[in-house]
C-alpha positions as protocol buffer text, in pm:
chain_id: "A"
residue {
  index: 1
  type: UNK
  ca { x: 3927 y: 15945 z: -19594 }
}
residue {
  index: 2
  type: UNK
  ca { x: 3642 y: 16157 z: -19717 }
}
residue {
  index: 3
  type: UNK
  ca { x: 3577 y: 16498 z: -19628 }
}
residue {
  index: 4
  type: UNK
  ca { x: 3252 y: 16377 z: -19393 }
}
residue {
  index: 5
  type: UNK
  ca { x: 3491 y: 16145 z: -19224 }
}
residue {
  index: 6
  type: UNK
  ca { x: 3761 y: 16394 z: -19183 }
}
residue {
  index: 7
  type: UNK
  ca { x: 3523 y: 16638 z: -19018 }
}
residue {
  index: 8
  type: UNK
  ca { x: 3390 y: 16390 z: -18805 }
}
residue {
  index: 9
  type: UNK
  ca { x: 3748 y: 16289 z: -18725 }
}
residue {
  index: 10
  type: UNK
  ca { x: 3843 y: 16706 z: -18654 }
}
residue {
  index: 11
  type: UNK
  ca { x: 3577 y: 16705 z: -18429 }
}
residue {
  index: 12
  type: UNK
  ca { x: 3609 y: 16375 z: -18220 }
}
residue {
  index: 13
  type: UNK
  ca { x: 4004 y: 16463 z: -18218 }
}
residue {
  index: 14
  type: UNK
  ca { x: 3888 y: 16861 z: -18091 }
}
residue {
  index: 15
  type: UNK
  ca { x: 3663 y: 16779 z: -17839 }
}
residue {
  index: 16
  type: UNK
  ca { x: 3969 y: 16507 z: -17665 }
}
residue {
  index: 17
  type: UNK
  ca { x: 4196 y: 16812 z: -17657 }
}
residue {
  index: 18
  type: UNK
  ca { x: 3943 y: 17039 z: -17540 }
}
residue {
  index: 19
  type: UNK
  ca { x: 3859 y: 16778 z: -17233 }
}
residue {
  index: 20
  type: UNK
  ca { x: 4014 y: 16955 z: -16960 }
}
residue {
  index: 21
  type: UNK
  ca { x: 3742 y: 17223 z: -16941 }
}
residue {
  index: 22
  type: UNK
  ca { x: 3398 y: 17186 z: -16777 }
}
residue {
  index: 23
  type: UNK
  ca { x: 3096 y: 17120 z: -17046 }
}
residue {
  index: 24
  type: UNK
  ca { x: 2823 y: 16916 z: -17181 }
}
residue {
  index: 25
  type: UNK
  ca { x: 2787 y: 16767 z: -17499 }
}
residue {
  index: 26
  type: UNK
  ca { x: 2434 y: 16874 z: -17662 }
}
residue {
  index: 27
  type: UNK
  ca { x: 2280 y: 16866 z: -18000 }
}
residue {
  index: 28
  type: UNK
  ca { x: 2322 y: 16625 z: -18291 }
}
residue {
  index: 29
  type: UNK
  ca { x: 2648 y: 16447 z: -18117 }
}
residue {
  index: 30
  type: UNK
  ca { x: 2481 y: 16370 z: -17825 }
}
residue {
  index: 31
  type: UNK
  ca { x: 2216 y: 16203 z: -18035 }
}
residue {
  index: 32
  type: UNK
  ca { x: 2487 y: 15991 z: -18151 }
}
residue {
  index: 33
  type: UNK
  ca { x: 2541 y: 15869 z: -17818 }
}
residue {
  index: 34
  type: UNK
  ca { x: 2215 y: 15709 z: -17780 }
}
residue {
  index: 35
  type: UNK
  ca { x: 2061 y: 15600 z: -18081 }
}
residue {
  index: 36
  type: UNK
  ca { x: 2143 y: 15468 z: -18516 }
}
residue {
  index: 37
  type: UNK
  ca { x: 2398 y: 15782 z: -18573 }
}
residue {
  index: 38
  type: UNK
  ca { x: 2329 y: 16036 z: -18800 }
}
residue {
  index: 39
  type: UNK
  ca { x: 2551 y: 16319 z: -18932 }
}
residue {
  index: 40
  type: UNK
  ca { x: 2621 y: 16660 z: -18779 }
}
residue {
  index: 41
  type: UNK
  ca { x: 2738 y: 16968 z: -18906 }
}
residue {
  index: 42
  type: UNK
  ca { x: 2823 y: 17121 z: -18599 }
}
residue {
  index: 43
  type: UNK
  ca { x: 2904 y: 17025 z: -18238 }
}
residue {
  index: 44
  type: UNK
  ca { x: 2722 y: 17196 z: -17962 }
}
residue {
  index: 45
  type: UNK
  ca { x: 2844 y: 17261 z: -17615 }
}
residue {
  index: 46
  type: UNK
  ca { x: 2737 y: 17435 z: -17317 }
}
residue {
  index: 47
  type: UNK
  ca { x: 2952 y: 17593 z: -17081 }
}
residue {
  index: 48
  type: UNK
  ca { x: 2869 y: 17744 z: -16710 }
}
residue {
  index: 49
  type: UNK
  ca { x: 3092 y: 18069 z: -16735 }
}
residue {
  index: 50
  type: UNK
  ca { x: 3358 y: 18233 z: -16909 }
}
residue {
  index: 51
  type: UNK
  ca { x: 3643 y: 18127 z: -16754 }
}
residue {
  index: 52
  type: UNK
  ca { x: 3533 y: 17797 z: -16899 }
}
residue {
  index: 53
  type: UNK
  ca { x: 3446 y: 17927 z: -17242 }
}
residue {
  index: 54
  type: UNK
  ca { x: 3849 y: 18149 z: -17205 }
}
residue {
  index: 55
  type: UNK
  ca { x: 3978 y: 17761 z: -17161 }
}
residue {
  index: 56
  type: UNK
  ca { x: 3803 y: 17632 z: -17487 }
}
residue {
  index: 57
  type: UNK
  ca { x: 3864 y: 17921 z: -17697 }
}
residue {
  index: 58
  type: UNK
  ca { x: 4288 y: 17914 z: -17623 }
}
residue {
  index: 59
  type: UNK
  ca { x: 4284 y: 17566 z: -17769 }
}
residue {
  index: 60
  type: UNK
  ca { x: 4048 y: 17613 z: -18044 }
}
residue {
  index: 61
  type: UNK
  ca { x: 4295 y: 17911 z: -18146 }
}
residue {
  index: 62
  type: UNK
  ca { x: 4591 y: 17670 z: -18103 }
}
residue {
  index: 63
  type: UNK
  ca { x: 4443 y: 17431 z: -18362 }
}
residue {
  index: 64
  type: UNK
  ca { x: 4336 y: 17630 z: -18633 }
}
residue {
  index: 65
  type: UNK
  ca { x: 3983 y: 17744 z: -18517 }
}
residue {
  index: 66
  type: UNK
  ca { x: 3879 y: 18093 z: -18606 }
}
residue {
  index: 67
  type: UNK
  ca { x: 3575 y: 18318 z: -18466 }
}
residue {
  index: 68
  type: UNK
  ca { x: 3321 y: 18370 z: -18671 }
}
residue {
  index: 69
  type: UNK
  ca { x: 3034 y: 18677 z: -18649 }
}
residue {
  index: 70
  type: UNK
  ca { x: 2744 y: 18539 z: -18732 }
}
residue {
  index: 71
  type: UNK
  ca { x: 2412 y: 18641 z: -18814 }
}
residue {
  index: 72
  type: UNK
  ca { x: 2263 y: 18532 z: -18471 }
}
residue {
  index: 73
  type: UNK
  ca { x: 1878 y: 18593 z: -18580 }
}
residue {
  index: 74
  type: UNK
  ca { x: 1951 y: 18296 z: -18745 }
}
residue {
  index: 75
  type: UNK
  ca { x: 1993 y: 18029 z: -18514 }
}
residue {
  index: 76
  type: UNK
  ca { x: 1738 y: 17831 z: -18378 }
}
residue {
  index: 77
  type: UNK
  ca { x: 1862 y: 17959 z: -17993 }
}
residue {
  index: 78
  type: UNK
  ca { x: 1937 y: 18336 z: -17898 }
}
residue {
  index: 79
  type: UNK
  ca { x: 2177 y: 18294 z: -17547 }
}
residue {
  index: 80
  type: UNK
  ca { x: 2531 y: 18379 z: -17555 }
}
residue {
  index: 81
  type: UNK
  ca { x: 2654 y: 18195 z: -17778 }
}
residue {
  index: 82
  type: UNK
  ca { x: 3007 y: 18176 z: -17984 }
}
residue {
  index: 83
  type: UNK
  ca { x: 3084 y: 17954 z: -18301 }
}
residue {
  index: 84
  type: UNK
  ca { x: 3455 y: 17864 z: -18398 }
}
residue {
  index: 85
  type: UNK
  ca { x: 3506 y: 17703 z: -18734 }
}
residue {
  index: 86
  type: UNK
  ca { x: 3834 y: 17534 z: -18904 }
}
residue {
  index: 87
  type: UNK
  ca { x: 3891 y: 17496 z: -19248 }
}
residue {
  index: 88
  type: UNK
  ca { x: 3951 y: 17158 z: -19368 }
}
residue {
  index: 89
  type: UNK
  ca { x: 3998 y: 17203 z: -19746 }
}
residue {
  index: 90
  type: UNK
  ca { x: 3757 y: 17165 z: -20041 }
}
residue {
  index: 91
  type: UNK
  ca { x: 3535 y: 17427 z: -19819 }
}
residue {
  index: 92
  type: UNK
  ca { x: 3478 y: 17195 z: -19636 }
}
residue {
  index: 93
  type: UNK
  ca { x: 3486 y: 17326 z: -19252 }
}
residue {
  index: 94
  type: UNK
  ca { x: 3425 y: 17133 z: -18875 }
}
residue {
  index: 95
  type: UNK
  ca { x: 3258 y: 17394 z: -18647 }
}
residue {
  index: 96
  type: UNK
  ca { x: 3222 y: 17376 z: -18255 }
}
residue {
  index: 97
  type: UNK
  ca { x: 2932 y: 17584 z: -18114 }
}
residue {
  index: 98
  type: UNK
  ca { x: 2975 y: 17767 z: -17727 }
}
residue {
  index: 99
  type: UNK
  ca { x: 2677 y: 17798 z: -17573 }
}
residue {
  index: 100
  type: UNK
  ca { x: 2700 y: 17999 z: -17259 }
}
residue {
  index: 101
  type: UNK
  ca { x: 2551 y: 17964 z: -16914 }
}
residue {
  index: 102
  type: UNK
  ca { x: 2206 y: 17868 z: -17125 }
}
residue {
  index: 103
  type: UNK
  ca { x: 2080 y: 17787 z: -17370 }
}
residue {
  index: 104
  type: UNK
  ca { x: 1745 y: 17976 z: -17515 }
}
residue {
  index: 105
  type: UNK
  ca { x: 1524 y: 17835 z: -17744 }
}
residue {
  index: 106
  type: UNK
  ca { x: 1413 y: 18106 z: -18002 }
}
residue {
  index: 107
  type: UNK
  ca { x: 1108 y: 18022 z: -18091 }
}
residue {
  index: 108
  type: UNK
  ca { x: 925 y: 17951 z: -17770 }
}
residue {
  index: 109
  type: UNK
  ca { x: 1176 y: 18177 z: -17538 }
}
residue {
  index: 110
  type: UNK
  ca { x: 1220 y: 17804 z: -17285 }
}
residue {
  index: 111
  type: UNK
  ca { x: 1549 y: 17815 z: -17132 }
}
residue {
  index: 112
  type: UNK
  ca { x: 1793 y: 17517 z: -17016 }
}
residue {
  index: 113
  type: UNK
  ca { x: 2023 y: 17662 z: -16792 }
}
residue {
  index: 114
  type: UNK
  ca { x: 2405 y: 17516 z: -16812 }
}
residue {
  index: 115
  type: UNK
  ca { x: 2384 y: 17470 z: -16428 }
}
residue {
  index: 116
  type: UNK
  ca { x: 2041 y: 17222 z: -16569 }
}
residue {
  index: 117
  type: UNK
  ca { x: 2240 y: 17071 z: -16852 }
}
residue {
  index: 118
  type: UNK
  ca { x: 2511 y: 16943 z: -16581 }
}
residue {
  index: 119
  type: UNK
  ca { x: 2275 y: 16835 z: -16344 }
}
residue {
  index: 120
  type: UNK
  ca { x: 2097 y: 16620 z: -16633 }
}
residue {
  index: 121
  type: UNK
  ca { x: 2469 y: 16512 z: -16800 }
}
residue {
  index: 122
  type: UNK
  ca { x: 2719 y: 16227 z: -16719 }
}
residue {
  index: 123
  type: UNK
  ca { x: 3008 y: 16051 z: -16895 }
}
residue {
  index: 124
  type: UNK
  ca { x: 2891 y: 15817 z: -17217 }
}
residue {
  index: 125
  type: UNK
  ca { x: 3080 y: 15709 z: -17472 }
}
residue {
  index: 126
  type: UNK
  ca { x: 3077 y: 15953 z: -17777 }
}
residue {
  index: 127
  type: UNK
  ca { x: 2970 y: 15719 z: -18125 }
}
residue {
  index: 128
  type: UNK
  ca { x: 3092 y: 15815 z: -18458 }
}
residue {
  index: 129
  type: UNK
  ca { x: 2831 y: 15770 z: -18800 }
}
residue {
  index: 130
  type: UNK
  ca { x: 3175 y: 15774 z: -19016 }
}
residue {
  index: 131
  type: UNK
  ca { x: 3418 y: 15664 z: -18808 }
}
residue {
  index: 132
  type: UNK
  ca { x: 3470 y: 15349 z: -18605 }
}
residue {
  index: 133
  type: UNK
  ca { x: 3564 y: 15545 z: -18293 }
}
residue {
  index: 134
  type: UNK
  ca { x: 3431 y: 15637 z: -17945 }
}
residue {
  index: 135
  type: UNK
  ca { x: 3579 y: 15770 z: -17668 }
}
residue {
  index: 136
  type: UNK
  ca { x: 3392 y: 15908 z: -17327 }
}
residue {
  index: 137
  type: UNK
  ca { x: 3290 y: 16228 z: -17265 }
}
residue {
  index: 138
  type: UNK
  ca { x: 3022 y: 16448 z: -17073 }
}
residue {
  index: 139
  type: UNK
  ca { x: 2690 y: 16385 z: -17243 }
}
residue {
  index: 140
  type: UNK
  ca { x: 2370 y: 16529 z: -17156 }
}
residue {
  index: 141
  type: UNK
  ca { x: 2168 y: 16225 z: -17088 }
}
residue {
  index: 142
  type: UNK
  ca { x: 1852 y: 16125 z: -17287 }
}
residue {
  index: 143
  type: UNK
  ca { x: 1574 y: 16250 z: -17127 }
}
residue {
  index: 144
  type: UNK
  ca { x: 1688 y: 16614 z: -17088 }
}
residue {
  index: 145
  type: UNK
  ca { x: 1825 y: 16598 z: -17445 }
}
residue {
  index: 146
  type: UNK
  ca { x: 1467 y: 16521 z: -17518 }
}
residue {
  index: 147
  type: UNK
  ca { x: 1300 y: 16742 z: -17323 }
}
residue {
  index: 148
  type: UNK
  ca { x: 1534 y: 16989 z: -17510 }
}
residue {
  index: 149
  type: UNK
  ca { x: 1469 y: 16810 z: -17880 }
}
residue {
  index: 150
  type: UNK
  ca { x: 1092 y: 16830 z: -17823 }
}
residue {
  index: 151
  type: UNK
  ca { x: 1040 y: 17212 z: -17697 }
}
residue {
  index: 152
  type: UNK
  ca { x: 1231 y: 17334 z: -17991 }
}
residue {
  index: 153
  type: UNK
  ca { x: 1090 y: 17070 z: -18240 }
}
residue {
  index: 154
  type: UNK
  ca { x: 1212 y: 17191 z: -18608 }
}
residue {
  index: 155
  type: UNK
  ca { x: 1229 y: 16947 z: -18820 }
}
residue {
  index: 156
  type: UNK
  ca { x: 1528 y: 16753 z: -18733 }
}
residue {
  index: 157
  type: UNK
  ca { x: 1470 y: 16793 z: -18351 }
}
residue {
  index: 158
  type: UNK
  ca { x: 1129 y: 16588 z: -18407 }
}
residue {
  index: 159
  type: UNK
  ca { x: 1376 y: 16300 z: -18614 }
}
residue {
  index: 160
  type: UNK
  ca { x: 1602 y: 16305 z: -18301 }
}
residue {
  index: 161
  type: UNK
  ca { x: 1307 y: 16278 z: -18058 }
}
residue {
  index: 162
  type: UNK
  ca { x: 1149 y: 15982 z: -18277 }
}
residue {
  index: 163
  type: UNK
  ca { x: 1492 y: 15795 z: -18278 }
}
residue {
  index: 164
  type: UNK
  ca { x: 1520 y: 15853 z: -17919 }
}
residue {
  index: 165
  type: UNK
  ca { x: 1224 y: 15832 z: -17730 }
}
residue {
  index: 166
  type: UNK
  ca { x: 1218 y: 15402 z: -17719 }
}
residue {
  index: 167
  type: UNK
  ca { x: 1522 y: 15463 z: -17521 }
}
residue {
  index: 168
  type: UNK
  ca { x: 1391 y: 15736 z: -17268 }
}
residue {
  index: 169
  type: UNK
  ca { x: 1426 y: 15637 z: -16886 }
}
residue {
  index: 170
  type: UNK
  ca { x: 1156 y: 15864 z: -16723 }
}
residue {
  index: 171
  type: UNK
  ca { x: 882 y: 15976 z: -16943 }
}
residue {
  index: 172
  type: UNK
  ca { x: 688 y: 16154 z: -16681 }
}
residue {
  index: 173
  type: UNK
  ca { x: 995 y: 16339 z: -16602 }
}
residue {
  index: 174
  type: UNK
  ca { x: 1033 y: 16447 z: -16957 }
}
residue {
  index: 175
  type: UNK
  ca { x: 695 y: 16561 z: -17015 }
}
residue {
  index: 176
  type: UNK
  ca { x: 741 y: 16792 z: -16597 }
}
residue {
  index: 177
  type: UNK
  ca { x: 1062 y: 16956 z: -16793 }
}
residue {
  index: 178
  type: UNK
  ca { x: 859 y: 17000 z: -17133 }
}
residue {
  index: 179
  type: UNK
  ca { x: 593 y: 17175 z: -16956 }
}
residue {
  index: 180
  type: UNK
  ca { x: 787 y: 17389 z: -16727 }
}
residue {
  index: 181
  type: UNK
  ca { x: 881 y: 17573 z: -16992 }
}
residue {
  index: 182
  type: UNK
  ca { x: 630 y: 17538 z: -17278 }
}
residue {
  index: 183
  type: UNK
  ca { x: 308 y: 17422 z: -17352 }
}
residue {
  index: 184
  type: UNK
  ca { x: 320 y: 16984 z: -17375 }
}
residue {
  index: 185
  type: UNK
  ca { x: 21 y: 17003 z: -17637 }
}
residue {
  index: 186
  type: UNK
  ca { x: 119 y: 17256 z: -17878 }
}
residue {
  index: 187
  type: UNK
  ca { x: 437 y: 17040 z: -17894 }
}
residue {
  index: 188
  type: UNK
  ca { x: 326 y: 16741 z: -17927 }
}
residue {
  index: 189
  type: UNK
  ca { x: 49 y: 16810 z: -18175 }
}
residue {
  index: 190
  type: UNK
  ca { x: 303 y: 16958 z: -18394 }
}
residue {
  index: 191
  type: UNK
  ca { x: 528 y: 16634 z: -18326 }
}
residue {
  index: 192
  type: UNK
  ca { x: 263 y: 16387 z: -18399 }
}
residue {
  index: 193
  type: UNK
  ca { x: 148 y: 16572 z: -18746 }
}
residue {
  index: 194
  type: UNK
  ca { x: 506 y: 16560 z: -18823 }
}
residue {
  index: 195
  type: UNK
  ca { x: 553 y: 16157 z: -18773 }
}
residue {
  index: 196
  type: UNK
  ca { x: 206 y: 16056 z: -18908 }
}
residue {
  index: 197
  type: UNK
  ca { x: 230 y: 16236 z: -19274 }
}
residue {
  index: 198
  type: UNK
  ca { x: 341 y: 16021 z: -19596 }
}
residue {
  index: 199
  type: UNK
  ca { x: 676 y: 16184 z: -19596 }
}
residue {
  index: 200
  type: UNK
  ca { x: 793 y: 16151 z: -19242 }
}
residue {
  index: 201
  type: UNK
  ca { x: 940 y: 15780 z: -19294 }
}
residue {
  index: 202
  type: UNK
  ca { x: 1134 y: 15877 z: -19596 }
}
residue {
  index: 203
  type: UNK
  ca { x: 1280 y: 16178 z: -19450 }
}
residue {
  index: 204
  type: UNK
  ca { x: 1384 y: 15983 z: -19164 }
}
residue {
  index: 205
  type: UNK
  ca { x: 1575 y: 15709 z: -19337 }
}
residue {
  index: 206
  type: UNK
  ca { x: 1734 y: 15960 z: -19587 }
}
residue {
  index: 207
  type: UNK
  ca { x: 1899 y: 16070 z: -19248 }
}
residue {
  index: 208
  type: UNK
  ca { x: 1963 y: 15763 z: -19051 }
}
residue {
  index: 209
  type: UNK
  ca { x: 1890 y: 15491 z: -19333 }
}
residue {
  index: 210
  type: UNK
  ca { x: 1630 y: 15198 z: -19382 }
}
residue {
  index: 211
  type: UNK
  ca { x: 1455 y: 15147 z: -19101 }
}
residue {
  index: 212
  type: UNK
  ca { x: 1228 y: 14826 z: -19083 }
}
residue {
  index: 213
  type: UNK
  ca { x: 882 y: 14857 z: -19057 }
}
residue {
  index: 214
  type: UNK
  ca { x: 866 y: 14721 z: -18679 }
}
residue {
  index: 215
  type: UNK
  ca { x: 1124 y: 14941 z: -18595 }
}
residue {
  index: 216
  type: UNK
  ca { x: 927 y: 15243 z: -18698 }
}
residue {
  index: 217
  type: UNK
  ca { x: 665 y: 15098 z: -18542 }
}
residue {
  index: 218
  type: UNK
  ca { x: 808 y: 15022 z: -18201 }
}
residue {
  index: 219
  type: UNK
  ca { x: 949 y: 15429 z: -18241 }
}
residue {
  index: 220
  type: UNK
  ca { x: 574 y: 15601 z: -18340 }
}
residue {
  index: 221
  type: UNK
  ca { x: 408 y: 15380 z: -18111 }
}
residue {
  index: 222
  type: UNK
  ca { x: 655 y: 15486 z: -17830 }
}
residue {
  index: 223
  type: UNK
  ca { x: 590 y: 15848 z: -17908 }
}
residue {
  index: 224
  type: UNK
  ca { x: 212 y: 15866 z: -17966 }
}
residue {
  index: 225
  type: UNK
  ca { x: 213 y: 15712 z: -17608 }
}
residue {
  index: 226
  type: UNK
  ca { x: 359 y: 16043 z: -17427 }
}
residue {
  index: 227
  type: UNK
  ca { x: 19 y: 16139 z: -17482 }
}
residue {
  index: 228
  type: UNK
  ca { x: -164 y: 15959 z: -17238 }
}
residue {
  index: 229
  type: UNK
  ca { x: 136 y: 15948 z: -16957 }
}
């Protein structure tokens, strides 16, 4: 097994044993539960409260997770927010991300509230990219993890939100949430610069692979259209 597959194995095999507390599955591993997978460095959870977050963190201890400090200016959200990491050998390390009570985007300031996150979550069966596994677990579903993709909108947020947003149940909806908390043009103006340059395509399959042309397509098209919803 190679050291992507053993991480994605840590983290699949962490998140069973971790399954007795209450939270929702965000971020790249959610992703994974709805569209081609791709791989993620770290898994990100939300949790409502501490005595959820005091249930996580006694089993992460238990199985070889440590707490990190971290520069927190650095991550793309500023809530409370706690990363545990395990060393897997080769420096090679699976992290799990807390996220607590919300979680705040830092560029724009929008906030998704954990009490939101459950609301919008249900149980879906988690996909691996390197392992043939899956097992269920509380997902957020597609259009909030969307809604969440396309406020923040770096650069791999606007790959998730391409891969996506064929799949998405309620576009209205998604676009009400957007703009609740920040402004739907600015966003999508910066999403549809992003998917219409000469690079975009090859960035995309260096994550998730070759793509064929109508699929790409079928995914733009899909996108461009939130415009006139």
């Amino acid at each position: 097994m190679d050291m992507l597959q053993l991480r994605e194995k840590e983290i699949f095999e962490t998140l069973k044993k971790i399954s007795n507390a209450h939270f929702v599955v965000i971020g790249g591993y959610a992703v994974n539960a709805y569209t081609l997978p791709r791989f993620s460095v770290d898994c990100d959870i939300v949790v409502g409260d501490r005595k959820e977050l005091e249930k996580i963190e006694k089993v992460l201890g238990k199985i070889g997770y440590v707490k990190l400090e971290i520069n927190k200016d650095s991550l793309p959200y500023h809530s409370s927010f706690l990363r545990y990491e395990k060393d897997l050998g080769n420096n090679f390390k699976a992290s799990i991300d807390i996220l607590i009570s919300n979680v705040i985007d830092r560029q724009t300031n929008a906030k998704f509230s954990a009490e939101w996150a459950f609301e919008n979550s249900e149980e879906r069966a988690l996909k691996g990219k390197t392992i043939i596994e899956e097992f269920k677990i509380r997902i957020i579903n597609i259009d909030a993890l969307i809604a969440m993709k396309f406020v923040s909108c770096r650069v791999p947020d606007i790959r998730d939100v391409f891969m996506l947003i064929p799949n998405a149940k309620n576009i209205r909806g998604i676009k009400e949430e957007i703009s609740k908390r920040y402004n739907f043009e600015n966003r999508f103006k910066k999403i549809k610069d992003k998917i219409l340059s000469k690079k975009f395509r090859d960035d995309l399959q260096g994550v998730h692979g070759y793509i064929e042309d109508e699929i790409f397509e079928k995914h733009k098209n899909a996108l461009l259209e939130m415009e006139n919803v």
